[in-house]
ZAMARGU-4260 file (C-alpha; in steps of 0.2 Angstrom, whole numbers, plus 5000, padded with zeros to 4 digits):
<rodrens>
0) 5000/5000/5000 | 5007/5017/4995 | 5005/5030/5010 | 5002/5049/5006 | 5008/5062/5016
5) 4993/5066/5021 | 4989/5048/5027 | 5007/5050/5036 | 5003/5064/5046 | 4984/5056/5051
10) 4992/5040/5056 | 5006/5051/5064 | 4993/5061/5075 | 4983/5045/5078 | 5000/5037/5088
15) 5003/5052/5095 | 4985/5054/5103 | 4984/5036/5109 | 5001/5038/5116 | 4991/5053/5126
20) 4979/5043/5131 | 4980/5041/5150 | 4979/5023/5157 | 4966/5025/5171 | 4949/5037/5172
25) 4955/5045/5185 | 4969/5053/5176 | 4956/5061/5163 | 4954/5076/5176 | 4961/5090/5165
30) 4967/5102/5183 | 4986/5100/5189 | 4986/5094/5207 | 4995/5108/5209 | 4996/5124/5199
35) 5013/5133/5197 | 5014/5150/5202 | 5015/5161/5188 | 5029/5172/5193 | 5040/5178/5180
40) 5045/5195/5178 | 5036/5197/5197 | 5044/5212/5206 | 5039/5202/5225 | 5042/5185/5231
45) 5027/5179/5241 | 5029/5165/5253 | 5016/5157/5266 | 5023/5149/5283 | 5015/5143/5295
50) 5021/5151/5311 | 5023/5140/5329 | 5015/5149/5344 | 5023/5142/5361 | 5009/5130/5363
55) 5011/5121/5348 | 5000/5131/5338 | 5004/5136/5320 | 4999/5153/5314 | 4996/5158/5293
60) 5007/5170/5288 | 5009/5177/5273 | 5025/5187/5269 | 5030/5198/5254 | 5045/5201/5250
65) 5051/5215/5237 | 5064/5207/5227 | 5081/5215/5229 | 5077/5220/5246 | 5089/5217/5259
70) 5090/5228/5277 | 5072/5230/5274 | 5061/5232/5289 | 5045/5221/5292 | 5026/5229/5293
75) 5015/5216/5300 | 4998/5217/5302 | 4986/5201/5312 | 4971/5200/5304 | 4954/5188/5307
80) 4950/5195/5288 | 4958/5182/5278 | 4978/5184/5276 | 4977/5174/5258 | 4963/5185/5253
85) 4971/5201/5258 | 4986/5196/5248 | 4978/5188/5233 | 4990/5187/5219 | 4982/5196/5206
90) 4996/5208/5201 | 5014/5205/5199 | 5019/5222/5204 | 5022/5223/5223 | 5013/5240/5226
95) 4998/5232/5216 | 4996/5216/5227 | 4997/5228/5243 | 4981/5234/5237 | 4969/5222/5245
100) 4974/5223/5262 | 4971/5237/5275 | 4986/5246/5275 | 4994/5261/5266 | 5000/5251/5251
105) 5006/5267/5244 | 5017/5273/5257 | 5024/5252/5260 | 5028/5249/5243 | 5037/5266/5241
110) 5048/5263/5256 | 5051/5243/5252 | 5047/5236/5269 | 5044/5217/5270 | 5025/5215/5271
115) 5018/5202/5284 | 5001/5199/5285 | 4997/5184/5298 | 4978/5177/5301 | 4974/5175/5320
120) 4972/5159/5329 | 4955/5151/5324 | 4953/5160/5309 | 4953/5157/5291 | 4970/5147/5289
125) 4977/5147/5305 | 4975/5133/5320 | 4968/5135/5339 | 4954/5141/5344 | 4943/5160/5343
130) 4938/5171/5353 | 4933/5190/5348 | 4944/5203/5354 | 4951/5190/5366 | 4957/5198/5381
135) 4975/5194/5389 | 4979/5177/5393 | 4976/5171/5414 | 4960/5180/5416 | 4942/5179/5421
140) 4939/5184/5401 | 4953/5172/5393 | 4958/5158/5404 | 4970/5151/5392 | 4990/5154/5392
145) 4990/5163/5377 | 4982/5179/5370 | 4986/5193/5353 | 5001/5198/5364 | 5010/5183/5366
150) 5007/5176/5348 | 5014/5194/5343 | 5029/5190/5352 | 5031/5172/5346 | 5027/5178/5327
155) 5040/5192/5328 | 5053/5182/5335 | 5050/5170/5321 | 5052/5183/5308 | 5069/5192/5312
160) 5076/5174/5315 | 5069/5169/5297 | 5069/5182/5286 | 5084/5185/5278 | 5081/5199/5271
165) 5076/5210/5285 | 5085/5223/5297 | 5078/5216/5312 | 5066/5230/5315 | 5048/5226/5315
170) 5032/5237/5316 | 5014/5234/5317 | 4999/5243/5312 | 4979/5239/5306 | 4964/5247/5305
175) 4949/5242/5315 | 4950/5225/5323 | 4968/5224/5314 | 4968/5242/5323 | 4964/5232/5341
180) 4978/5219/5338 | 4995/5232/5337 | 4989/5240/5355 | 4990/5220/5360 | 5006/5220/5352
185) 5011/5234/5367 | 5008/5221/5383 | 5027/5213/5386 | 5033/5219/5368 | 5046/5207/5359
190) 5064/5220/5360 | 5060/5220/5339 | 5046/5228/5340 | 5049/5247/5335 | 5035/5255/5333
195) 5014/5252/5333 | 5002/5261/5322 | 4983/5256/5329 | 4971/5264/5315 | 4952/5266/5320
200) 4954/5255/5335 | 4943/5242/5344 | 4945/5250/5360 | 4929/5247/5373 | 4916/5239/5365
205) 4905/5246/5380 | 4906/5265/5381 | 4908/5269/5363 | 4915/5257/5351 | 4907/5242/5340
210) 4895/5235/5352 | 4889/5247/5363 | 4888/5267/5364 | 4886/5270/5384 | 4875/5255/5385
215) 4862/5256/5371 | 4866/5241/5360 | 4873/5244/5341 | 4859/5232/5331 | 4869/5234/5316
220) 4884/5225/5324 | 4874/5209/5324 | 4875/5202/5305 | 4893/5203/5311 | 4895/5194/5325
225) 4887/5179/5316 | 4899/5181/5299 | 4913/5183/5310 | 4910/5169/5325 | 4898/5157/5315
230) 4913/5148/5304 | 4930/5148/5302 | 4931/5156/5288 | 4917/5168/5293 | 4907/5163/5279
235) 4890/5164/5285 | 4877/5175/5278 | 4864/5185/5288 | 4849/5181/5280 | 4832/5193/5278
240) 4818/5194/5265 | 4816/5214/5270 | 4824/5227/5261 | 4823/5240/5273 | 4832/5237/5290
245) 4820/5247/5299 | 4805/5235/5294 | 4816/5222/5300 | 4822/5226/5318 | 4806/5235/5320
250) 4796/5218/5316 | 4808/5208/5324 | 4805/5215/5341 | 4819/5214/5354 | 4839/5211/5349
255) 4838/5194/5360 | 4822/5189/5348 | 4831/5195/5332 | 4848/5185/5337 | 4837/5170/5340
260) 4828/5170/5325 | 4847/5173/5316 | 4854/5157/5329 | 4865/5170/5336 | 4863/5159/5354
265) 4874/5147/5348 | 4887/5158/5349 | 4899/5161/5363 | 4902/5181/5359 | 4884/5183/5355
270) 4880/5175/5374 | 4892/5185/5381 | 4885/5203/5377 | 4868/5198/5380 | 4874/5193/5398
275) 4882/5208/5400 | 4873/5223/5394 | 4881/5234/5410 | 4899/5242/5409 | 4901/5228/5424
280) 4920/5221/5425 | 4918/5208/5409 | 4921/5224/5401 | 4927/5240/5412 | 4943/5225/5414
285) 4949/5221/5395 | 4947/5238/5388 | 4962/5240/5381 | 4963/5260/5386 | 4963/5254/5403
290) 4973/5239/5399 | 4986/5251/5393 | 4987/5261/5407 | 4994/5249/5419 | 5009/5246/5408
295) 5025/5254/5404 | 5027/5262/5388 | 5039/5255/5379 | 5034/5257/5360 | 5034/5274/5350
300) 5013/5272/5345 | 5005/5282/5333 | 4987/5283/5335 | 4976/5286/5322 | 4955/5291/5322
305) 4943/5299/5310 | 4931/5311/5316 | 4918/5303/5308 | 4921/5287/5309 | 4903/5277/5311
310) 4910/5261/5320 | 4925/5264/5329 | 4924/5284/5338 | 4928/5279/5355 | 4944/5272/5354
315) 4960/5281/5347 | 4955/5297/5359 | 4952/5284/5374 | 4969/5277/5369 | 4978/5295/5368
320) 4972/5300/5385 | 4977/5284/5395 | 4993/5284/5386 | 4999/5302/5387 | 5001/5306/5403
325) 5015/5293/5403 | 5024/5302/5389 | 5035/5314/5400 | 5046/5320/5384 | 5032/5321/5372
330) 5042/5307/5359 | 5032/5292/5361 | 5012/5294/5357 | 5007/5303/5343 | 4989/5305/5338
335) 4983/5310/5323 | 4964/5313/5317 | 4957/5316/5300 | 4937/5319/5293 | 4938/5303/5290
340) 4924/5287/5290 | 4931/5270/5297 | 4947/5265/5288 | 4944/5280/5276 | 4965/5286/5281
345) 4970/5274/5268 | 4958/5278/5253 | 4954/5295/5244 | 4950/5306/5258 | 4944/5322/5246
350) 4927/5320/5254 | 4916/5311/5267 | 4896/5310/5260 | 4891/5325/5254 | 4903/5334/5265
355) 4921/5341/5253 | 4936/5345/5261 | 4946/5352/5246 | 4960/5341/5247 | 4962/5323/5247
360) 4967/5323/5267 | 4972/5306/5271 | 4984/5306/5255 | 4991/5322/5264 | 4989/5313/5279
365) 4999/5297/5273 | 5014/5306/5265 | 5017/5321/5278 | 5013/5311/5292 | 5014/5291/5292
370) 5027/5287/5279 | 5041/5298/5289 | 5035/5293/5304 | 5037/5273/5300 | 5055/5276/5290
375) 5061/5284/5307 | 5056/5268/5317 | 5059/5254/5303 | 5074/5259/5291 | 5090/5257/5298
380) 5099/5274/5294 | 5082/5279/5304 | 5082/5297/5295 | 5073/5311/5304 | 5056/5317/5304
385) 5045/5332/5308 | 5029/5324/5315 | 5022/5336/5326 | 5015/5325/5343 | 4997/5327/5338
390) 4989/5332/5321 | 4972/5336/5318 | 4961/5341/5307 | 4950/5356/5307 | 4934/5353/5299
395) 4927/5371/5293 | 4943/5378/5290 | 4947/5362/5282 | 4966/5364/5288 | 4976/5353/5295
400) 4985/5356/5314 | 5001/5352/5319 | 5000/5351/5338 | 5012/5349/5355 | 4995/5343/5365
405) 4977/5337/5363 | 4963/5345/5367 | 4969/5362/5364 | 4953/5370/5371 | 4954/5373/5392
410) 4948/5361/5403 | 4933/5371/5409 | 4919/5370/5395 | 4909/5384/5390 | 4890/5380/5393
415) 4878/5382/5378 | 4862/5384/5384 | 4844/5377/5378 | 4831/5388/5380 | 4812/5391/5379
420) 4804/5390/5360 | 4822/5378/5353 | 4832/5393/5357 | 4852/5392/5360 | 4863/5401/5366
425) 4878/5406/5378 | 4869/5415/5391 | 4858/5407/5401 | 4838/5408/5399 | 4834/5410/5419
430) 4819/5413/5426 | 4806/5400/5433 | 4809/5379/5428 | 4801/5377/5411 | 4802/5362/5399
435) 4801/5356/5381 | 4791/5341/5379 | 4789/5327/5365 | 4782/5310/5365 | 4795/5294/5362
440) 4786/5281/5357 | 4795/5262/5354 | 4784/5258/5341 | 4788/5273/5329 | 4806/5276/5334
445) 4816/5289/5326 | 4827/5283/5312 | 4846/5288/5312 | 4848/5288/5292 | 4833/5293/5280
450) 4823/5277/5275 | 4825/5265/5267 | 4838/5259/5279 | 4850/5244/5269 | 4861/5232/5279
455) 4876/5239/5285 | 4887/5230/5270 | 4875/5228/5259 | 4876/5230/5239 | 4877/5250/5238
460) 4873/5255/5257 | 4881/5271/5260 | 4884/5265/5281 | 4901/5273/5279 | 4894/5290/5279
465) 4879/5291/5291 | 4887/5302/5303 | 4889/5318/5292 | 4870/5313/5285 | 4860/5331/5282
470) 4850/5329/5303 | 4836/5339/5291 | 4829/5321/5289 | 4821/5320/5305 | 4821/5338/5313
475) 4805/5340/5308 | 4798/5327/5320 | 4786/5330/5333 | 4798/5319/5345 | 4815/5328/5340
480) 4816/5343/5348 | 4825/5358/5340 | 4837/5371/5348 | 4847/5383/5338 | 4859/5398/5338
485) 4858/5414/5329 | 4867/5414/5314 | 4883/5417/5319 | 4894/5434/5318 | 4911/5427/5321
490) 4920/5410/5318 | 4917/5399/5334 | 4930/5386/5339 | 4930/5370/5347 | 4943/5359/5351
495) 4941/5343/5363 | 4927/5334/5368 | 4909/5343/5369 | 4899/5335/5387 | 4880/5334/5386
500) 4873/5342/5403 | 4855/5336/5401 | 4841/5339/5414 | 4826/5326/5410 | 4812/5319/5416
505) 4801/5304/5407 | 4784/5296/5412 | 4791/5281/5411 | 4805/5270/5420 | 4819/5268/5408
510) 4827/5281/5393 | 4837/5283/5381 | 4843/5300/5377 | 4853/5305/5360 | 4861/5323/5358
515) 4867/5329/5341 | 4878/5346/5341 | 4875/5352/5324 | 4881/5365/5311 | 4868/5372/5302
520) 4876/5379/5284 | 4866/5397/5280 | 4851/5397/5269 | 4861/5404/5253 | 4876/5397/5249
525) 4883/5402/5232 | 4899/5391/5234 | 4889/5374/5232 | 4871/5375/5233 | 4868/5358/5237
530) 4874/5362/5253 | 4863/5378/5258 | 4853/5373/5274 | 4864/5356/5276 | 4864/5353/5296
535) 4880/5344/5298 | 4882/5335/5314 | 4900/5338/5322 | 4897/5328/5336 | 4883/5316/5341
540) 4876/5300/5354 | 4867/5291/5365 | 4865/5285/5385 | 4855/5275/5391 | 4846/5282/5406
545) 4846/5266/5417 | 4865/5269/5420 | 4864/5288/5426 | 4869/5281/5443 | 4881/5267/5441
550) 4886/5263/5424 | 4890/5245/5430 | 4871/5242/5439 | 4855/5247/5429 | 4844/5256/5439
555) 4823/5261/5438 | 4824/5280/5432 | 4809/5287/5444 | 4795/5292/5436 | 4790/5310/5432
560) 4805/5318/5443 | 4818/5327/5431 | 4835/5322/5435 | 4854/5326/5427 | 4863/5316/5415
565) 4881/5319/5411 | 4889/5311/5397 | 4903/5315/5383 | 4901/5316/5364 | 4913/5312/5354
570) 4931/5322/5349 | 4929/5336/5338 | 4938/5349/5330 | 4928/5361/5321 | 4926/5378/5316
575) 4907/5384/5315 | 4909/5400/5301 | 4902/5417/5301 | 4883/5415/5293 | 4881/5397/5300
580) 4871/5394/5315 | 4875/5379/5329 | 4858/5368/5333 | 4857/5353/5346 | 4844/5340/5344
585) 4838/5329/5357 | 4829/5313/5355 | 4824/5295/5362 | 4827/5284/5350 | 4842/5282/5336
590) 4835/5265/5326 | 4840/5253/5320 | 4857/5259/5324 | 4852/5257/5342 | 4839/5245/5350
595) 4825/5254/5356 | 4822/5257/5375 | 4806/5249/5380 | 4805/5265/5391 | 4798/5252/5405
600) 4812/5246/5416 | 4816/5226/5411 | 4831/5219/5419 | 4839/5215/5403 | 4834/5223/5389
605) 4840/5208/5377 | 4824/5200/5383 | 4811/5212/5383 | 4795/5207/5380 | 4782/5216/5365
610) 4772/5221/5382 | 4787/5230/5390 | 4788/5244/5375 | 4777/5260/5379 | 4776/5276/5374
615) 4784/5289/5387 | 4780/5308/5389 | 4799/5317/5389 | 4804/5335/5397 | 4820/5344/5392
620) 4823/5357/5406 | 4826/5373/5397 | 4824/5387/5411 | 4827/5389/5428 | 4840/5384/5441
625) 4843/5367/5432 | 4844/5373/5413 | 4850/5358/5401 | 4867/5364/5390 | 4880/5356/5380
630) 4897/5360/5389 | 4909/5368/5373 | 4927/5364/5374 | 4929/5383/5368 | 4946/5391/5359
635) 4944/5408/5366
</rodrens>
């Protein structure tokens, strides 16, 4: 038989195909057990290790090293946010894979520090168990022998044993819960460790961070709590049919009903709040403010906050007070502030809602401040740098500070008066005791965000900027009352923390009671009319009234008898401008960001029953001998 060419090369392909054919079915599957990494040309190396604890426990780590880099310093950040996922390979530039986590990746990859990002133990890849925001090791709150402290220890020991290419000097920073873990990292700090940058830090998750604000429970944090506790590799999904939030806390009834109906019991954390909604010594013992206080200050920290930040507001303020006093030369905290959301320090920071600060301030922020003040601590020429001790920003001015102390208002605060017919004002009203009244009632409560009210991280929620919302949304309500200035002749500065001083009486036997300290733009403003008439809140929150006495015991407020309560709104620094007027509100309820009050007197409000919400005449005291005000930390 002749062959053709063309028969050849069939006959050839046909051997060469059966030749292909693999021998078993299993071997049909098309995958690679293992895919190679696709790395050429890559300007990083990334390795994963998994780090042992000192009880045997091994820690996922990921570490990034820029290739070339040798006496480099090491960043680390500990995360329960998913250490592959923050440093997912989907670039093969190192500046571009720093992108998906929570740092400055601008200001690391510029410098060429060694990048570590390390999962906690019991999450996503690493071994041991979880516990939220575990508290040191040998207590009442963490009987274990190991705690974020010691595993920070261990896993910088490990690093400058084991990575070549560093210089031996190690820092630490993170935002949030990543922000919580770097003031940890200051209990017994490993002799490596040069510097701690907490951002937006957990701080007390009682009197003003993520779980509580002076005793009112966050709602909101709840579809957390279960994502985060639920699974490993916090995959679980808080599940609803209602599009509005509002509908759906409102139906639901009480937080202890809505965490049931969610399975929320079968949580540890989850039991834990619920069996301690007072500031009793579960919390007042691990807040790390306090925490912080009792140890020597051994670590140059740089403390970071937003003045607007919707989750974490307490903390980096509460941090900067306990740990000041202990910096006798003024070299060791700094604080800086910006107008910023949760975390926004590291994104563009031109603007905050509707709010514009003509500039991008947290790039300013990152370059002037945080990249000198890390390549003094971590590069080994350690080359100077002119970071002031504090640097704030001043929202109405839109400038930024550079500081020697914080506040810089005097310690005595100015008392601005509420008055008779929603005046406000700086002298007193006088006279005989006269009150503004409204009616709170549970089953209408007022929302803190205009309606519809999305999930916290839902698809297209705006969450991140709720606190410079316009308060026009609900100053028209019969049960928000109104107080406001004049319109202002001069510029009028404050600088610290405002303190509510709020005389009150209510029909019922529990309250809550929410205060807003607001800058009302003027009527006409031909620089951006969208914002004529905006009332901008500076400062704003809530107490609940059963703590007036002991925050650590609830107690029956009696009925009908108006009686003082004293707590501080959050840090600000603003200036309210010529032709703008300042406005306090004062209302009952904050929902859903808050549960409501049932305004009867329940021993737990977790479990209160649909019977136990009523509605409640309240009096504002706004003449007289006892006249309600907010106390301004002034700049005369």
């Amino acid at each position: 038989m002749k062959f053709t060419p063309r028969l050849l090369t069939a006959c050839a392909f046909a051997a060469l195909a059966a030749q292909a054919l693999p021998a078993t079915a299993q071997n049909y599957d098309e995958r690679p057990a293992k895919m190679a990494p696709r790395d050429v040309g890559y300007d990083y190396v990334r390795k994963v290790v998994e780090i042992p604890m000192r009880d045997g426990v091994k820690l996922h780590t990921v570490i990034i090293v820029p290739k070339g880099a040798k006496d480099a310093g090491i960043l680390m950040t500990r995360t329960p946010y998913d250490a592959d996922g923050q440093t997912k390979v989907d670039s093969g530039t190192y500046a571009g894979i720093l992108q998906n986590g929570d740092g400055a990746g601008d200001v690391i990859a510029a410098a060429g520090y060694i990048r570590v990002i390390q999962d906690v133990r019991g999450m996503h890849g690493s071994e041991g168990i979880y516990m939220m925001n575990p508290a040191r090791a040998g207590t009442a709150q963490n009987p274990t022998k190991t705690d974020d402290s010691t595993d920070t220890y261990d896993t910088i020991d490990w690093l400058v044993k084991h990575v070549p290419e560093s210089n031996g000097r190690v820092g630490i920073s993170g935002i949030s819960y990543d922000g919580f873990l770097p003031l940890m990292a200051l209990i017994n700090p490993h002799p490596a460790l040069k510097v701690s940058v907490p951002m937006n830090p957990m701080v007390d998750g009682w009197r003003g961070d993520d779980w509580f604000h002076n005793g009112a429970f966050r709602e909101g944090m709840m579809p957390y709590i279960l994502g985060q506790e639920a699974t490993k590799d916090a995959s679980t999904p808080w599940i609803t049919d209602t599009a509005d939030d509002y509908d759906y806390y409102l139906k639901g009834g009480s937080a202890g009903a809505i965490g049931k109906a969610q399975g929320l019991e079968q949580l540890g954390f989850w039991r834990k709040i619920t069996q301690h909604p007072a500031y009793d010594s579960f919390w007042s013992t691990q807040a790390m403010d306090t925490v912080l206080a009792g140890q020597p200050l051994k670590v140059p920290t740089l403390i970071v906050g937003g003045l607007w930040d919707q989750e974490d507001i307490y903390g980096a303020p509460a941090v900067y007070r306990a740990l000041e006093p202990k910096d006798t030369a003024n070299d060791m905290v700094y604080l800086s502030m910006g107008p910023w959301y949760h975390g926004q320090e590291v994104r563009d920071g031109s603007a905050l809602g509707a709010i514009k600060w003509d500039a991008d301030t947290a790039k300013w922020w990152r370059w002037h401040v945080l990249a000198p003040f890390l390549a003094h601590y971590l590069k080994s020429d350690q080359p100077a740098m002119d970071v002031a001790p504090v640097t704030m920003f001043q929202s109405g001015r839109n400038e930024w500070q550079k500081l020697q102390s914080w506040p810089t208002a005097s310690a005595a605060g100015t008392p601005l008066y509420l008055k008779p017919g929603g005046a406000l004002g700086f002298q007193a009203a006088g006279g005989a005791a006269t009150t503004a009244d409204y009616i709170s009632d549970p089953a209408a409560p007022v929302s803190y965000r205009v309606r519809p009210t999305l999930p916290t991280y839902a698809s297209g929620s705006t969450w991140k900027q709720w606190l410079v919302d316009d308060q026009r949304a609900v100053s028209g309500r019969p049960d928000v009352l109104t107080f406001t200035t004049d319109a202002l002749t001069t510029p009028t500065t404050i600088a610290g923390v405002p303190e509510v001083n709020l005389t009150a009486s209510t029909t019922g036997t529990d309250s809550d009671w929410v205060v807003k300290l607001i800058d009302v733009y003027p009527d006409v403003y031909p620089g951006d009319k969208a914002m004529a008439g905006y009332q901008l809140s500076v400062a704003m929150d809530i107490f609940r009234g059963r703590y007036r006495e002991d925050l650590a015991v609830a107690k029956p407020i009696a009925a009908n008898v108006p009686l003082k309560y004293k707590f501080a709104l959050p840090t600000t620094n603003h200036v309210f401008l010529p032709g703008h007027k300042i406005m306090v509100q004062v209302q009952s309820s904050w929902f859903p960001l808050y549960d409501r009050n049932p305004q009867t007197f329940v021993p737990n409000i977790f479990f209160a029953q649909p019977k136990d919400y009523v509605k409640a005449t309240q009096k504002i005291t706004v003449a007289g001998p006892d006249e309600s005000y907010i106390s301004l930390p002034l700049v005369r």
